[in-house]
C-alpha positions as CSV (number, residue, x, y, z in Angstrom):
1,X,34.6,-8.5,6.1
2,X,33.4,-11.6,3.9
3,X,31.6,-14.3,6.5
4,X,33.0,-17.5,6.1
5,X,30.1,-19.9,4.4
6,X,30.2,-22.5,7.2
7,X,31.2,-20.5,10.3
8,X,28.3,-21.5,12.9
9,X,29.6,-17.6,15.2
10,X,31.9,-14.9,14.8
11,X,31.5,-15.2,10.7
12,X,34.3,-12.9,9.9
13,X,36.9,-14.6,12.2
14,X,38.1,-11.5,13.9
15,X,37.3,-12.3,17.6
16,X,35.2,-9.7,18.2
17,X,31.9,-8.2,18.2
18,X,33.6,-5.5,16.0
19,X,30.4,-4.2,12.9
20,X,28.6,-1.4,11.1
21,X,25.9,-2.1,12.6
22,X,23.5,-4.8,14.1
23,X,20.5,-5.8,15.0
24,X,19.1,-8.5,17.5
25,X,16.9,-10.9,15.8
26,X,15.0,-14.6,16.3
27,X,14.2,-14.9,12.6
28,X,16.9,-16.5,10.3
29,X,15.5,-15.9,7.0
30,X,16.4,-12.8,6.1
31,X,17.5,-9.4,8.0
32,X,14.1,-7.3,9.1
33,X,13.2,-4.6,6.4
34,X,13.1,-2.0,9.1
35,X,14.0,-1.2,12.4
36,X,16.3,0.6,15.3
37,X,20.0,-1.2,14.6
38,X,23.0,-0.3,16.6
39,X,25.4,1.6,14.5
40,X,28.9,2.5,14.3
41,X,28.7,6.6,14.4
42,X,32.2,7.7,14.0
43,X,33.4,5.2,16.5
44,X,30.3,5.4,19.0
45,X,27.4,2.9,18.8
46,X,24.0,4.9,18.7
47,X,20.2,3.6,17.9
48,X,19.7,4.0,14.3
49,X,16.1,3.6,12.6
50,X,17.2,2.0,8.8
51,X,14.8,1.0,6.3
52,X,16.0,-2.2,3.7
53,X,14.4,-1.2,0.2
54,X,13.4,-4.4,-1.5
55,X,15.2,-5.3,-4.9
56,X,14.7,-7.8,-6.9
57,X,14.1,-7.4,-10.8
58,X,15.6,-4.9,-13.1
59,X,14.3,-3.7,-16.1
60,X,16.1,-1.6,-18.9
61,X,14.5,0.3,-22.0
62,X,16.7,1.9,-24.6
63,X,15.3,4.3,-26.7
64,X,17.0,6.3,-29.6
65,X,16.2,9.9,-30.9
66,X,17.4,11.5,-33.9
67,X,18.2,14.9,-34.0
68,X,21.4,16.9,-35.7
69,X,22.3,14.1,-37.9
70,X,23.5,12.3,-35.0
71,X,22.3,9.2,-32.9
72,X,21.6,9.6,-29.1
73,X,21.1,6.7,-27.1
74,X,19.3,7.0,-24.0
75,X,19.6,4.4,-21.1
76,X,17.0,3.6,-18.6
77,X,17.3,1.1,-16.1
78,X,14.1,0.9,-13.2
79,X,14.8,-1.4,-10.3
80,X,11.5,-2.7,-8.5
81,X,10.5,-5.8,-6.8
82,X,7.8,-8.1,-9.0
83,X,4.9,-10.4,-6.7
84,X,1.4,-11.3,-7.7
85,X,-1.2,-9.4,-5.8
86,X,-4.6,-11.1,-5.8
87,X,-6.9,-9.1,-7.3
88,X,-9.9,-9.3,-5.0
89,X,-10.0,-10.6,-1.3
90,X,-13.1,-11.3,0.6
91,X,-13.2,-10.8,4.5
92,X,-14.4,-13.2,7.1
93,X,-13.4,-13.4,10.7
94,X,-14.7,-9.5,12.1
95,X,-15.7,-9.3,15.7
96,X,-19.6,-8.4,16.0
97,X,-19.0,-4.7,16.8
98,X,-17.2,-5.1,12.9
99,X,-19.3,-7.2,11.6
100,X,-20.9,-5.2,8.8
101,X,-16.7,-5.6,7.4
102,X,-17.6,-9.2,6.9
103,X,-18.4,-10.4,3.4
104,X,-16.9,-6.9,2.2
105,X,-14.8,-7.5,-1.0
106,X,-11.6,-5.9,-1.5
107,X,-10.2,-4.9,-4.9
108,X,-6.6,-3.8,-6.1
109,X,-6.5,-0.4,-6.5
110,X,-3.3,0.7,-7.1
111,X,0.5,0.6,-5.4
112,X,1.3,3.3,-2.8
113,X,4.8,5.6,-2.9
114,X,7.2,2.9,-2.1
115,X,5.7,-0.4,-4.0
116,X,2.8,-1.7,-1.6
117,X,-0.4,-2.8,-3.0
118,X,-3.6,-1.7,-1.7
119,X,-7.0,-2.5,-1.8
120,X,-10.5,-0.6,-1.5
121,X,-13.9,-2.1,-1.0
122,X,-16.8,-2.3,-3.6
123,X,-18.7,0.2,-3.4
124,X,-17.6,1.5,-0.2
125,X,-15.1,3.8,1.3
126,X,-12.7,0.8,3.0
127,X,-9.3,0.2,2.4
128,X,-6.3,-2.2,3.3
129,X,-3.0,-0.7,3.1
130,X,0.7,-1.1,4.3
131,X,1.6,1.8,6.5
132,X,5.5,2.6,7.8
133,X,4.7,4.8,10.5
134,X,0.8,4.8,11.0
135,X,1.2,8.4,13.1
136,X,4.0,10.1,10.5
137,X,5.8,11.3,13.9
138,X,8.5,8.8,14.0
139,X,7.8,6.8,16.8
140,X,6.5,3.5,15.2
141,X,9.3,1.2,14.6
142,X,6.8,-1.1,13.6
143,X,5.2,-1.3,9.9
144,X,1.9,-2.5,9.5
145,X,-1.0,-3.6,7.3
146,X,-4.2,-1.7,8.0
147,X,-8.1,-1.7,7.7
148,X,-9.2,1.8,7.5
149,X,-12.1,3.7,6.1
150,X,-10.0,6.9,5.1
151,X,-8.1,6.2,1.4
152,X,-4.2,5.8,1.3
153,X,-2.4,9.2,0.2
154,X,-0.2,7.1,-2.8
155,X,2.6,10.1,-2.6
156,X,3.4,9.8,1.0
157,X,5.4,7.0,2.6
158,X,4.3,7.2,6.1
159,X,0.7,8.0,8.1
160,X,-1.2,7.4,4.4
161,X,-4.6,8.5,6.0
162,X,-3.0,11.9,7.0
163,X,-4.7,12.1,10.1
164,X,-1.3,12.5,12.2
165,X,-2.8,9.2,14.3
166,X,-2.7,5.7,14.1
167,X,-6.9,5.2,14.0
168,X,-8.0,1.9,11.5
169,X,-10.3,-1.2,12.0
170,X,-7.5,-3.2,13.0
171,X,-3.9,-3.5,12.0
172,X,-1.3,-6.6,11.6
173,X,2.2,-6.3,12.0
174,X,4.7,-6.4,8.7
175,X,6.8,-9.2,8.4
176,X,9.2,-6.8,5.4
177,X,7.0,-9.2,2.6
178,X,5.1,-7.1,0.3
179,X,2.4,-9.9,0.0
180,X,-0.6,-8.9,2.2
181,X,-1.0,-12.1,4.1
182,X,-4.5,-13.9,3.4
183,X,-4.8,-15.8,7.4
184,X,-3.2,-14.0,10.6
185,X,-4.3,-12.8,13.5
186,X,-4.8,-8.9,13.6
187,X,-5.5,-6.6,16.2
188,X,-9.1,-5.0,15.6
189,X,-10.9,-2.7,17.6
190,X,-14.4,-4.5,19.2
191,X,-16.1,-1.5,20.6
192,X,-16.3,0.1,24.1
193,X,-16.5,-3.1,26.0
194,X,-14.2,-5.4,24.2
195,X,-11.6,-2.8,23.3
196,X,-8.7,-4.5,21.1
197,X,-9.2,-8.3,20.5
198,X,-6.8,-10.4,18.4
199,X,-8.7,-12.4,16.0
200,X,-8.0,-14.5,13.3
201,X,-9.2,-12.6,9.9
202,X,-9.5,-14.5,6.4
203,X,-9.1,-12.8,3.1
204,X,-10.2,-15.1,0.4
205,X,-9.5,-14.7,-2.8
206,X,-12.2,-14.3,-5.1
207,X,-10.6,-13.8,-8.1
208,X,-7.1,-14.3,-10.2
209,X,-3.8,-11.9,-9.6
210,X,-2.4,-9.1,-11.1
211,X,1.7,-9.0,-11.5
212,X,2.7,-5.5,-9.9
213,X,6.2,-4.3,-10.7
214,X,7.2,-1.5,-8.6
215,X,4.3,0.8,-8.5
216,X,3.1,-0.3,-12.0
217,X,0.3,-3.2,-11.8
218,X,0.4,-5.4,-14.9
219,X,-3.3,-7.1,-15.5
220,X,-3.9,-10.8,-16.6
221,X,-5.2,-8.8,-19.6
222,X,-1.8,-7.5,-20.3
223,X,0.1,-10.2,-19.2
224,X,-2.1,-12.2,-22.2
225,X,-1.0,-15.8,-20.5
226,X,2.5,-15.3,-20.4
227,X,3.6,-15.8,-17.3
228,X,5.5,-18.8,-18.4
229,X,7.7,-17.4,-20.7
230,X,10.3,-14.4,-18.8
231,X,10.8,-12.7,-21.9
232,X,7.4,-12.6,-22.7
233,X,6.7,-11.5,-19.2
234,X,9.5,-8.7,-19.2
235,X,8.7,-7.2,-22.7
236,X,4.8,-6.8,-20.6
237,X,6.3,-5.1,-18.3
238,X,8.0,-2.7,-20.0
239,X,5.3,-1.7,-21.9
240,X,3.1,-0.6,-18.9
241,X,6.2,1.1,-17.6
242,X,6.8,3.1,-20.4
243,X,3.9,3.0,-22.5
């Protein structure tokens, strides 16, 4: 049912607790991207992992091909969500047993299977990356952002290092935004002694961004300072779409 725009509880007015499914949450903003919710299975309510695909821009091309004296018209519309990545990050903040990761700049390198940016080092064999299910066994109802020193598989949408384990640097939890966020406190692995430490870890950027749409990036080259104009800024994204 519709919910009534300013009912403060029971929204649809019915009385009861009485829904598809639902999910316990304290944040108001907007429902979690991905979780266990309690759904309505054919009358029984049973734990259900769901996933909440992001999107936000659509973008249609038309294209026409001749043939047989006749016209064809061919439809095709693409659905992605459109942020701007920063291009490079530097890290500060790494624990001493981590500390040659200090310093380290991180470059876009590309999107992974379902839309999230990542990032590798220069000149080195590091990575940041989004990760649904760091293991791939189903287990982790939890998405996170990783550092790790093993390169994202871009085809697979869950355990991108392949490993079948959830080993990285450290890892911060996903709040469903597909920015990576530039100050939080991640988890990172200290060594032996320390074990897991939360820290607070600073990615600054050290350059400009790139627009990605889906899993296309679209440079500041491409974009030729057009950012202000949505037409202008659709017809660039289209190009590297279909180009």
């Amino acid at each position: 049912q519709q919910a009534g725009r300013y009912e403060y509880h029971d929204l649809d007015g019915d009385g009861v607790c009485n829904y598809i499914a639902g999910v316990e949450s304290k944040y108001y903003g907007h429902p979690p991207t991905r979780g266990e919710w309690t759904m309505n299975c054919a009358g029984n309510y049973q734990l259900q992992f769901l996933i909440l695909l992001e999107l936000t821009t659509t973008g249609t091309l038309t294209t026409t091909m001749k043939g047989a004296g006749t016209n064809t018209v061919m439809t095709t519309t693409t659905r992605a969500p459109v942020f701007d990545a920063p291009r490079s990050l530097t890290l500060s903040g790494a624990c001493a047993y981590k500390r040659a990761m200090n310093g380290l700049t991180y470059d876009l390198a590309g999107t992974s299977a379902d839309g999230w940016p990542f990032y590798k080092a220069t000149g080195m064999d590091e990575y940041i990356y989004h990760d649904a299910d760091c293991d791939g066994a189903g287990n982790n109802t939890v998405a996170m952002w990783v550092f790790d020193s093993s390169k994202p598989n871009t085809t697979a949408t869950r355990d991108l290092d392949g490993d079948g384990k959830c080993t990285y640097h450290a890892r911060l939890d996903s709040t469903g935004g597909k920015m990576l966020p530039t100050s939080a406190t991640w988890r990172m692995y200290c060594g032996p002694a320390e074990g897991w430490v939360s820290l607070d870890l600073a990615l600054k950027e050290a350059s400009g961004k790139d627009l990605v749409f889906g899993n296309t990036m679209v440079s500041s080259a491409a974009r030729g300072g057009m950012a202000a104009s949505e037409a202008a800024l659709s017809l660039a994204i289209m190009q590297a779409l279909f180009a």
